[in-house]
C-alpha positions as CSV (number, residue, x, y, z in Angstrom):
1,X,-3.6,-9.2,24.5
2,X,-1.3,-6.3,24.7
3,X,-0.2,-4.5,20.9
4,X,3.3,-5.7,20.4
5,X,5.3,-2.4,19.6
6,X,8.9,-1.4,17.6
7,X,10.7,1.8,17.3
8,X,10.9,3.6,14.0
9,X,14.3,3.8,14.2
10,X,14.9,0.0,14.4
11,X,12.7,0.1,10.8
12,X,14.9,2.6,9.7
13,X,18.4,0.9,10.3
14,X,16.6,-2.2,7.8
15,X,18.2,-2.9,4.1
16,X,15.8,-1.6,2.4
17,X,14.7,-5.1,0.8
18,X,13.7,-5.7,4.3
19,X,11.5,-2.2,4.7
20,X,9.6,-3.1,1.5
21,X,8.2,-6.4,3.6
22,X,7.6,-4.6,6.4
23,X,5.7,-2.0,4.3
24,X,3.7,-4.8,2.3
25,X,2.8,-6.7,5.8
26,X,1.6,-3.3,7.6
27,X,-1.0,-2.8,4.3
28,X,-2.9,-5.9,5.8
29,X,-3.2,-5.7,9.6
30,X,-4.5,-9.2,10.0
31,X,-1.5,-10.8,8.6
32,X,-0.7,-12.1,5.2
33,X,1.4,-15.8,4.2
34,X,4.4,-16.0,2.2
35,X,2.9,-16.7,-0.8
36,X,0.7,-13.6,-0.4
37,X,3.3,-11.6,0.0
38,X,5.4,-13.3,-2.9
39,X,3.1,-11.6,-4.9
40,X,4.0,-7.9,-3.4
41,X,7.5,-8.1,-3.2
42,X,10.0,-8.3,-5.9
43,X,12.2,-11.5,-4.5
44,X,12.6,-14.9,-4.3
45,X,10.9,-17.0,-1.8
46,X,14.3,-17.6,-0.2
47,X,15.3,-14.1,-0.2
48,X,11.4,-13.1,1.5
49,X,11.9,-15.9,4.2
50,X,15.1,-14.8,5.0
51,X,13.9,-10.9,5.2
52,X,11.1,-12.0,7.8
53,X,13.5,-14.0,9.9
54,X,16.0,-11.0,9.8
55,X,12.4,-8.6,10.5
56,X,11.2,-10.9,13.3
57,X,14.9,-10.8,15.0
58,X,14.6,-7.1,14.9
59,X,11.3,-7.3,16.6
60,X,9.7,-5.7,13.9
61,X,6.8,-8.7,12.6
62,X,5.2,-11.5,14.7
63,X,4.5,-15.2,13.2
64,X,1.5,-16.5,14.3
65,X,1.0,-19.9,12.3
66,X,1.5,-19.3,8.8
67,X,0.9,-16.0,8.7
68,X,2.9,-13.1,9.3
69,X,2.3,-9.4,10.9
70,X,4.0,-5.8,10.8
71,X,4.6,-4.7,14.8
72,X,3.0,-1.2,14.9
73,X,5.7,1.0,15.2
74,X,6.0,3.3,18.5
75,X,6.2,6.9,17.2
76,X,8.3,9.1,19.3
77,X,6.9,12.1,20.9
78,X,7.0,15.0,19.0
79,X,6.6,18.2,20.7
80,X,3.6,19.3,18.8
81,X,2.6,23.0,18.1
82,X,0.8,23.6,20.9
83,X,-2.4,26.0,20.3
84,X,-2.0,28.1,24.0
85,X,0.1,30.4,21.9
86,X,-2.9,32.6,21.8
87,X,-3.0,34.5,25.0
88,X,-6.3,34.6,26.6
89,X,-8.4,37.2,25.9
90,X,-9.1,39.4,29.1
91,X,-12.3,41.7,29.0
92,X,-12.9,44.4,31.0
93,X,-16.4,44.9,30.8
């Protein structure tokens, strides 16, 4: 089964009510229930119900059953510091 993937940026653009979900599902990678995450979060069940529905619109968590899970989030390439900025040594022997 292929890993389901979201963009940082469409974390980033998230109320920040909605973040702290999506931070508290990614701690547990197999998925957690609304009342496990009840006691994470700092909202009514309402207000968590609506944040996963609003999360899982955005394509950022996955329901399976009654439990729910944080999409990894697809990190954008970074050109890196490469290490070829040594030049190569040339001996003359």
């Amino acid at each position: 089964m292929p890993i389901a993937t979201a963009t940082a940026a469409a974390l980033n653009v998230q109320p920040r009510q909605r973040r702290h979900v999506y931070e508290a599902l990614a701690k547990v990678p197999d998925g957690r229930s609304v009342k496990e995450l009840l006691e994470d979060v700092e909202m009514s069940e309402v207000d968590l119900r609506q944040s996963l529905r609003k999360l899982d619109e955005a394509g950022l968590v996955l329901r399976v059953g009654r439990l729910w899970t944080a999409v990894q989030l697809e990190v954008p390439d970074d050109p890196s510091p490469s290490t070829d900025d040594e030049s190569p040594s040339t001996s003359e022997d």
